[in-house]
Each structure stands twice: as C-alpha cells, then as structure tokens.
OpenMM code with the backbone's topology and positions (N, CA, C; nanometers):
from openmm import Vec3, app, unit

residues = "UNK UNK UNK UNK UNK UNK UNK UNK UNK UNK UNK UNK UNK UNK UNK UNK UNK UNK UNK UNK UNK UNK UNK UNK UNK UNK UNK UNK UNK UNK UNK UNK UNK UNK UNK UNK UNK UNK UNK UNK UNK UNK UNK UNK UNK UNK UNK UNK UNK UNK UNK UNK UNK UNK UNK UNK UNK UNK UNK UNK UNK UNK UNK UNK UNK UNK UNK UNK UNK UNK UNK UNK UNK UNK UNK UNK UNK UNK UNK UNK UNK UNK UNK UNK UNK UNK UNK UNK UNK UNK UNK UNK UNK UNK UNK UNK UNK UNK UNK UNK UNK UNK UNK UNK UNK UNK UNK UNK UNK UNK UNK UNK UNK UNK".split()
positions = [
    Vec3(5.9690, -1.1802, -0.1394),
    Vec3(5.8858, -1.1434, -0.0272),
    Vec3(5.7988, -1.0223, -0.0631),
    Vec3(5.8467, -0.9304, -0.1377),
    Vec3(5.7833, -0.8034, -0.1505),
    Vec3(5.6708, -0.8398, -0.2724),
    Vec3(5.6886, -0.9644, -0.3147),
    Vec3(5.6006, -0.9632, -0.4520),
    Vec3(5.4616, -1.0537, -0.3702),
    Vec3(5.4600, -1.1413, -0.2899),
    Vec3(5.3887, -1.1912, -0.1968),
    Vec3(5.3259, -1.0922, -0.1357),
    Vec3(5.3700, -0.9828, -0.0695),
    Vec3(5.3138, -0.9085, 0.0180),
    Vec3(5.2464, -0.8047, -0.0656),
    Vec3(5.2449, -0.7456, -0.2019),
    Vec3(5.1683, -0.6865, -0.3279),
    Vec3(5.0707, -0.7775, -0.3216),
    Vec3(5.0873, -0.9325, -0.3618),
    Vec3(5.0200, -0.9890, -0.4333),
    Vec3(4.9052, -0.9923, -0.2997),
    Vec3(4.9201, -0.9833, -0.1940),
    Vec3(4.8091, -1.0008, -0.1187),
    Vec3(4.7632, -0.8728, -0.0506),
    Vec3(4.8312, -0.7756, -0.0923),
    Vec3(4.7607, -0.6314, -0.0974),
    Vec3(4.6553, -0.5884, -0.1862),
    Vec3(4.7084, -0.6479, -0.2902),
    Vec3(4.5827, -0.6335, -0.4365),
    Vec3(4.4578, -0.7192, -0.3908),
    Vec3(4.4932, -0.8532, -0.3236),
    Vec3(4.3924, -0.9202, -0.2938),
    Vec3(4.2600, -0.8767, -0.2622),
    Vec3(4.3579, -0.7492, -0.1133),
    Vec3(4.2295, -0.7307, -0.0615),
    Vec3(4.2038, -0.6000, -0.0719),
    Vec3(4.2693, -0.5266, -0.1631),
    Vec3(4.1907, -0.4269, -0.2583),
    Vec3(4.1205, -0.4622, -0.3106),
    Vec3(4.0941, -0.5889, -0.4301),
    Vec3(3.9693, -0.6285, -0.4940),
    Vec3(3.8371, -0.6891, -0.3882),
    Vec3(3.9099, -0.7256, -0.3032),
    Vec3(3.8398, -0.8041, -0.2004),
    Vec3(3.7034, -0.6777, -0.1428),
    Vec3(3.8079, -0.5738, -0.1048),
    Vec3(3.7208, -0.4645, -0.0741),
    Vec3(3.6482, -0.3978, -0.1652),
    Vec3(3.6766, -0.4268, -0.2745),
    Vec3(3.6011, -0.3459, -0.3788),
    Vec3(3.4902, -0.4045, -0.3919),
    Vec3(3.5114, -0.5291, -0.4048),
    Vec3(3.3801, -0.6635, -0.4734),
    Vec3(3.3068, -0.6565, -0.3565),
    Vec3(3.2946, -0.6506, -0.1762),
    Vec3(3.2408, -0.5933, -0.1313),
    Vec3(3.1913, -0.4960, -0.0815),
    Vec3(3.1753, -0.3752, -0.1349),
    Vec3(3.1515, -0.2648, -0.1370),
    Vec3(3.0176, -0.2586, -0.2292),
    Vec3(3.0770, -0.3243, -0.3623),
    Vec3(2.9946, -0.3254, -0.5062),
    Vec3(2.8589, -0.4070, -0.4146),
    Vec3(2.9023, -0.5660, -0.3175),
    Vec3(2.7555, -0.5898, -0.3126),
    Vec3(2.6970, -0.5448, -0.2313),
    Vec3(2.7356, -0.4624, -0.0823),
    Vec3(2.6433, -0.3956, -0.0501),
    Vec3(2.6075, -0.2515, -0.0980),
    Vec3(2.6312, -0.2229, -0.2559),
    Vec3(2.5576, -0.1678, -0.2799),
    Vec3(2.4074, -0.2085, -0.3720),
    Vec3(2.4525, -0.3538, -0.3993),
    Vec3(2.3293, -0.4342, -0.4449),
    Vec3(2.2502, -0.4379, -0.3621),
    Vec3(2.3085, -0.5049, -0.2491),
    Vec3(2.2357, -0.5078, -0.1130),
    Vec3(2.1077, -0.4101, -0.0770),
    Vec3(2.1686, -0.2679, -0.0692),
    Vec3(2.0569, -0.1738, -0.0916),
    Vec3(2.0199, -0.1311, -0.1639),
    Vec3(1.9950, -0.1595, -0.2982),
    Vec3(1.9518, -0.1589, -0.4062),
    Vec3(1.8170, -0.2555, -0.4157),
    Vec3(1.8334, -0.3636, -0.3380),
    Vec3(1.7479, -0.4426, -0.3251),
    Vec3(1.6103, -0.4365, -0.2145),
    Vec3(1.7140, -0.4268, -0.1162),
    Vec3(1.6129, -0.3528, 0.0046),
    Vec3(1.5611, -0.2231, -0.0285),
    Vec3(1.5867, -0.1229, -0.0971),
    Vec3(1.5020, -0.0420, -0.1294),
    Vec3(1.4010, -0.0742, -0.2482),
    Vec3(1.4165, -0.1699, -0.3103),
    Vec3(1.3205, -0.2090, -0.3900),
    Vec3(1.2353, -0.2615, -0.3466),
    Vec3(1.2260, -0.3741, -0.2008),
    Vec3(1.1240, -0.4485, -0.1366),
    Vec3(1.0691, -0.4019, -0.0842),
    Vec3(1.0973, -0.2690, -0.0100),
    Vec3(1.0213, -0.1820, 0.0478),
    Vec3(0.9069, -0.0943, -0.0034),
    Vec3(0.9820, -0.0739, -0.1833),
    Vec3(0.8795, 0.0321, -0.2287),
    Vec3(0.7716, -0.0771, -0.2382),
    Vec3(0.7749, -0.1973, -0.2609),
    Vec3(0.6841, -0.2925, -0.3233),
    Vec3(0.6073, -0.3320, -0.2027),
    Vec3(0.6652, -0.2933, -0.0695),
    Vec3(0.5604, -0.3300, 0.0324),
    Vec3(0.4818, -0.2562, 0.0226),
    Vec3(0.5167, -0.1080, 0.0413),
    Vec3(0.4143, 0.0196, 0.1003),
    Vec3(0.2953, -0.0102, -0.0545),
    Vec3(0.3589, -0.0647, -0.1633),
    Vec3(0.2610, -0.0506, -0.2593),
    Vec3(0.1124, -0.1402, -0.2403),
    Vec3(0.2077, -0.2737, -0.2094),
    Vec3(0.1315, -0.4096, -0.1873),
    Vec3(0.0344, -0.3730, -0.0958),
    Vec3(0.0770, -0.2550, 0.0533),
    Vec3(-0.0008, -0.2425, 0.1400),
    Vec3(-0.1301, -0.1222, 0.0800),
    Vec3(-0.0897, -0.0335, -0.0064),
    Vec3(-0.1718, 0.0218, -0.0315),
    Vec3(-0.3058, -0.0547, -0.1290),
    Vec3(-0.2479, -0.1171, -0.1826),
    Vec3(-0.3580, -0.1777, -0.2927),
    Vec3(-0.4838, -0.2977, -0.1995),
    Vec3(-0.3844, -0.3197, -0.1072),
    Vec3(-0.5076, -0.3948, 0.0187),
    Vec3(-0.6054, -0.2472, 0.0449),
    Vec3(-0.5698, -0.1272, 0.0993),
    Vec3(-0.6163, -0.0581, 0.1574),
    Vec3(-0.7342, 0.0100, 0.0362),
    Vec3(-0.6970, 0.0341, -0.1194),
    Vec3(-0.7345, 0.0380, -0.2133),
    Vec3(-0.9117, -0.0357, -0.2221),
    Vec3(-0.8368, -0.1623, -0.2146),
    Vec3(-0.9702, -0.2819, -0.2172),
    Vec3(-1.0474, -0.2791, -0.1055),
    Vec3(-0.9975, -0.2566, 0.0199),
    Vec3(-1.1130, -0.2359, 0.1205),
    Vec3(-1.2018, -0.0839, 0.1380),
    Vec3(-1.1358, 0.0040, 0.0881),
    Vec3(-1.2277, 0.1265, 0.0553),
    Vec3(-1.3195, 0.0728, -0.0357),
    Vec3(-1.3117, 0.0067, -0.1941),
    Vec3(-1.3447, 0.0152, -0.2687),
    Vec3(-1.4736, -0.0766, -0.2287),
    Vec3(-1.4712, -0.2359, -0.1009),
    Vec3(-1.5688, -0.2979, -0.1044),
    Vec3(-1.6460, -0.1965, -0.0201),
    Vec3(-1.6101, -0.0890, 0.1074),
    Vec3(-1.7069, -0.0168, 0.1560),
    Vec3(-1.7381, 0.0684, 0.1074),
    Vec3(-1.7218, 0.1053, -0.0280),
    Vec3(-1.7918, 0.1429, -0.1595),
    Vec3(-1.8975, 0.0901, -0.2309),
    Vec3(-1.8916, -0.0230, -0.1527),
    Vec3(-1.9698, -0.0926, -0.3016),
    Vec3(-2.1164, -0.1072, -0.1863),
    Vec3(-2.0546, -0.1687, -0.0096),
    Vec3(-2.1412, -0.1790, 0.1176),
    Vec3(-2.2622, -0.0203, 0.1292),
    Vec3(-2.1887, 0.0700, 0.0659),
    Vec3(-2.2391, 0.2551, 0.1300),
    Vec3(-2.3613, 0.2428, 0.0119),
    Vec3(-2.3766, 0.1282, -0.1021),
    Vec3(-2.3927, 0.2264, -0.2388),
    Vec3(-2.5279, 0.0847, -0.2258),
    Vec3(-2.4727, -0.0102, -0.1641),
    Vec3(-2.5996, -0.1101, -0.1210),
    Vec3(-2.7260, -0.1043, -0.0352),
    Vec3(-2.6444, -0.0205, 0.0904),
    Vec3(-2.7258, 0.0088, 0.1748),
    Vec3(-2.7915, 0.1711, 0.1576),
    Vec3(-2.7366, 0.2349, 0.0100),
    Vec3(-2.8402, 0.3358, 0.0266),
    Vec3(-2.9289, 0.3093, -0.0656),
    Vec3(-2.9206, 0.2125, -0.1458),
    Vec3(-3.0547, 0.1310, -0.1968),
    Vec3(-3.1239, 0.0609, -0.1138),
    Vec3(-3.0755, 0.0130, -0.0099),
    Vec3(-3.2269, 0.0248, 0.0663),
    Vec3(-3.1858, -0.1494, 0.0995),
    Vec3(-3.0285, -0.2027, 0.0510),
    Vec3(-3.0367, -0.3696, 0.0790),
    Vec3(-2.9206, -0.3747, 0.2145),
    Vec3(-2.8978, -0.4761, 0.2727),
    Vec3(-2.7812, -0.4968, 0.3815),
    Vec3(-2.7192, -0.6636, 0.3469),
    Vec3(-2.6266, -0.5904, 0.3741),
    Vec3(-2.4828, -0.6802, 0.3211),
    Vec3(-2.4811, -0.8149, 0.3904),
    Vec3(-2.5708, -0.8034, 0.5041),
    Vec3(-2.5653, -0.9925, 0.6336),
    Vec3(-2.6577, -1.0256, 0.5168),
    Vec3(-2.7686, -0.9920, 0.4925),
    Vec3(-2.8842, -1.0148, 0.4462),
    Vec3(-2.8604, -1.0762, 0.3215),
    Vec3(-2.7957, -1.0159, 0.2162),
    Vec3(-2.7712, -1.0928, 0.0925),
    Vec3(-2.6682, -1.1914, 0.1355),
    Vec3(-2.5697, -1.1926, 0.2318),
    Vec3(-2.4819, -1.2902, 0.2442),
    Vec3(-2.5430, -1.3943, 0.2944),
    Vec3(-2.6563, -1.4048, 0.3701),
    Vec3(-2.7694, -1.4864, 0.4212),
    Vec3(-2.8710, -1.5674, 0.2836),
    Vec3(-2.8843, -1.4441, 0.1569),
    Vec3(-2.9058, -1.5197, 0.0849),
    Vec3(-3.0593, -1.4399, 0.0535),
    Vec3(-3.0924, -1.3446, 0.1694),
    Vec3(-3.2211, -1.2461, 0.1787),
    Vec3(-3.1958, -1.1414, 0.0738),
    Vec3(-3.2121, -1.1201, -0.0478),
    Vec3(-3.2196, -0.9923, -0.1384),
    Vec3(-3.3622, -0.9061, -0.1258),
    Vec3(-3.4491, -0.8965, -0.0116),
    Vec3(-3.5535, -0.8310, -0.0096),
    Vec3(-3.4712, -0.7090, 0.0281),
    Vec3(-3.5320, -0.5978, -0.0180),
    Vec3(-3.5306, -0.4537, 0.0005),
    Vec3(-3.6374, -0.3820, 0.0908),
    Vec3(-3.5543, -0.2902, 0.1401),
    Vec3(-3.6350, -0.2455, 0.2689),
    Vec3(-3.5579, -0.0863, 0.2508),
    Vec3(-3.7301, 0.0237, 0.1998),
    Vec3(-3.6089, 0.1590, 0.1873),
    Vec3(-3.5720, 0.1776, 0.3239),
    Vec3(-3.5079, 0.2693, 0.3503),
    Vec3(-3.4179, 0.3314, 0.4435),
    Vec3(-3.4617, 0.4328, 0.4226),
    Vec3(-3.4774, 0.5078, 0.5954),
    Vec3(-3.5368, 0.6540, 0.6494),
    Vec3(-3.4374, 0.7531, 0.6166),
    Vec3(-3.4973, 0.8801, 0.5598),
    Vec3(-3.4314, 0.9947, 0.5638),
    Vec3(-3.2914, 1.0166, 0.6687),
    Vec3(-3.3332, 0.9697, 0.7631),
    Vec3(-3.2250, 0.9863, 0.8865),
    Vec3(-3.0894, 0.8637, 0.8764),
    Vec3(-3.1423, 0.7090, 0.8474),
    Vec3(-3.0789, 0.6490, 0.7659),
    Vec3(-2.9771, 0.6708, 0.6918),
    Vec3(-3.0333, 0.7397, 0.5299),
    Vec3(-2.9301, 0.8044, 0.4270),
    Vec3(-2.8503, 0.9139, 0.4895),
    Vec3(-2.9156, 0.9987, 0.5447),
    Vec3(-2.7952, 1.1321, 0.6100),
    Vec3(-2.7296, 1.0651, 0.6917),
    Vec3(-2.7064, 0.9404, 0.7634),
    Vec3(-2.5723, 0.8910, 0.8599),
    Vec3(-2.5553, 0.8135, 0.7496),
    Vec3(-2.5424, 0.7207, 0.6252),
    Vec3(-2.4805, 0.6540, 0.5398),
    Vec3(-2.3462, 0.7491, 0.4992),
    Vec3(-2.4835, 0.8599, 0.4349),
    Vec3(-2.4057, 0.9919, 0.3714),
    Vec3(-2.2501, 1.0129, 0.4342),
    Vec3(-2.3119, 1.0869, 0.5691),
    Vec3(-2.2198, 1.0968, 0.6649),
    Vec3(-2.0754, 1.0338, 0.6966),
    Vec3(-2.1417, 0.8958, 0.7091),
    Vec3(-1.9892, 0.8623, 0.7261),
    Vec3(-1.9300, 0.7756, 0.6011),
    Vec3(-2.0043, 0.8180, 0.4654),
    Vec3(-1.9218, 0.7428, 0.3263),
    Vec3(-1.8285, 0.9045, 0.3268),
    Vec3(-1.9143, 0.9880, 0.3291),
    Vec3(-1.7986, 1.1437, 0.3173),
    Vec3(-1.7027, 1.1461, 0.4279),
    Vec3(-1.7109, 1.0988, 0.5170),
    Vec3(-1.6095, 1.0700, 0.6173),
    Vec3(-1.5003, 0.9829, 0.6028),
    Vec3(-1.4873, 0.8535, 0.5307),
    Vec3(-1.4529, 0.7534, 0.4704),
    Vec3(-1.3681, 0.8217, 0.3656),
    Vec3(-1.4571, 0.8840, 0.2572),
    Vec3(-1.3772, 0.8980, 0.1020),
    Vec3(-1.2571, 1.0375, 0.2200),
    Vec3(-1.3016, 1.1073, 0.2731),
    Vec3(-1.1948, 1.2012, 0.3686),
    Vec3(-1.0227, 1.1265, 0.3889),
    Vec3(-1.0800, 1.0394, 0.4379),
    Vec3(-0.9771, 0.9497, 0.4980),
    Vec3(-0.8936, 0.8868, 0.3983),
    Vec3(-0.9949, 0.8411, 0.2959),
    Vec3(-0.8953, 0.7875, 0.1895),
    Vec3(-0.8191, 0.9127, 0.0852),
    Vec3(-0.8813, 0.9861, 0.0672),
    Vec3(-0.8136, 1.1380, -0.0341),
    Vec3(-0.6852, 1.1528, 0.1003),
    Vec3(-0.7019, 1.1395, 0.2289),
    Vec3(-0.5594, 1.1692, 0.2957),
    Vec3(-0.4476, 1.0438, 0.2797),
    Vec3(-0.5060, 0.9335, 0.2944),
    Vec3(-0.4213, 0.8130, 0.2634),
    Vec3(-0.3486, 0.7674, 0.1067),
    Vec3(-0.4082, 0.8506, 0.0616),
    Vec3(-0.3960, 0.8690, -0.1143),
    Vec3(-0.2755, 0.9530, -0.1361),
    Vec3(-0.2668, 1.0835, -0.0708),
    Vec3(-0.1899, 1.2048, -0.1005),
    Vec3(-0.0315, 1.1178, -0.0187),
    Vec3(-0.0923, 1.0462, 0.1000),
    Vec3(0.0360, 1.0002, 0.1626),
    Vec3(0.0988, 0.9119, 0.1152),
    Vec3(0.0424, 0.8048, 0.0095),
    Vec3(0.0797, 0.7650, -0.0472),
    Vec3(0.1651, 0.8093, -0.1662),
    Vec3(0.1058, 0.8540, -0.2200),
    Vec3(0.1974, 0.9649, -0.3363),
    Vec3(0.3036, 1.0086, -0.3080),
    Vec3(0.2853, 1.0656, -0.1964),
    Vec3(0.4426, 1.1563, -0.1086),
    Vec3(0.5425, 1.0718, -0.0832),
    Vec3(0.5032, 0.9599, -0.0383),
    Vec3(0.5721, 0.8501, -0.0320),
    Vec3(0.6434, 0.7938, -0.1607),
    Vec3(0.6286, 0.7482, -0.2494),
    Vec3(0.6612, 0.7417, -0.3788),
    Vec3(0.7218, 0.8738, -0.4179),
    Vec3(0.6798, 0.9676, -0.4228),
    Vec3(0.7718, 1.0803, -0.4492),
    Vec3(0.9061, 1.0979, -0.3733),
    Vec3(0.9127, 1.0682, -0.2543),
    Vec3(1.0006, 1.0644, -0.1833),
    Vec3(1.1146, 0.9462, -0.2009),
    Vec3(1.0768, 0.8526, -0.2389),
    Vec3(1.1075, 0.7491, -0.3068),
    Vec3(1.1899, 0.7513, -0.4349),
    Vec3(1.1221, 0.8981, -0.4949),
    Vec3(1.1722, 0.9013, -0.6485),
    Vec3(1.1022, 0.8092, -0.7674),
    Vec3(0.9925, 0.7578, -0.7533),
    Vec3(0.9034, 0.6568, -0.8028),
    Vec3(0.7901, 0.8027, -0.9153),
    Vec3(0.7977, 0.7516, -1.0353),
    Vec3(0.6817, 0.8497, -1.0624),
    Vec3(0.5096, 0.7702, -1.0927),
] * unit.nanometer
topology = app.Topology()
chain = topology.addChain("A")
for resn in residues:
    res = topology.addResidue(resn, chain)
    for name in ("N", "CA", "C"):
        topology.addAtom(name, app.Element.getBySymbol(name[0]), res)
C-alpha cells in the first residue's frame, strides 16, 4: 500500500513539474507574439509615414496624387502660401513620427529587445 501511494505521489510531482515547465513555454511564447505584433504594427505605421513622404515631396513639386492616379501628370506650381502649409504640416507629421519612434524604442527596451 505504501509503495502505491509513493508511486502516485511521484506521479504528481512530475505531473506538476511538466506543468509548470509548460506554462513557462506558454509565456515564453506569448511574449514573443506580442513583441512581433507591436513590431508588425510599427512597420505598417513606418510605410504610411514613408508614402506621406513621398505625397509632401510630390505636391511640393507642384504634382497631386488624385491627378497622377487619374493618370494626369501635368504640373501646376504651387503658391508660396501653398508650400508654407505643405511645409507646415510635413514638420508636423515628421513631429509625430520622431514621438512614435522614441515610443517605440522604449517599448523594445522595455521588452529587453536591442
């Protein structure tokens, strides 16, 4: 009787051990999907700065973005007053992204990610 009642004490000593071990896989894992979201999400956010980069740098040459998507590549300069609100809000823009940048970083640092 006493060797029965060991033998199923050990059981669920290993029992508890082997689950322990996987939820520490468990979060091992979930913290890995996570870093790979915030990343995945940044690199969207990455690419849409980068096309209203490319929209700020079109329209201060003087073209608009319906217009070539229409298939119209005529150029038309743009007024002094024009470029100073382009200006305006591309420096407003790159603002936003140098803060979304740093938060990103912190994030990963916080993470332990270098």
């Amino acid at each position: 009787m006493k060797i029965v009642i060991m033998m199923v004490f050990l059981g669920l000593i290993g029992y508890l051990l082997e689950q322990r071990r996987h939820i520490k896989f468990l979060e091992k894992v979930n913290f890995t999907q996570q870093t790979r979201h915030i990343m995945e999400k940044h690199e969207v956010y990455l690419l849409k700065h980068q096309i209203d980069t490319y929209v700020f740098s079109l329209e201060t040459l003087g073209y608009s973005q319906e217009s070539i998507n229409k298939g119209d590549y005529t150029r038309h300069e743009p007024s002094p007053e024009q470029l100073q609100k382009i200006l305006e809000e591309f420096q407003r823009n790159q603002s936003i992204y140098r803060s979304k940048n740093i938060q990103f970083e912190t994030e990963l640092e916080l993470r332990g990610i270098e």
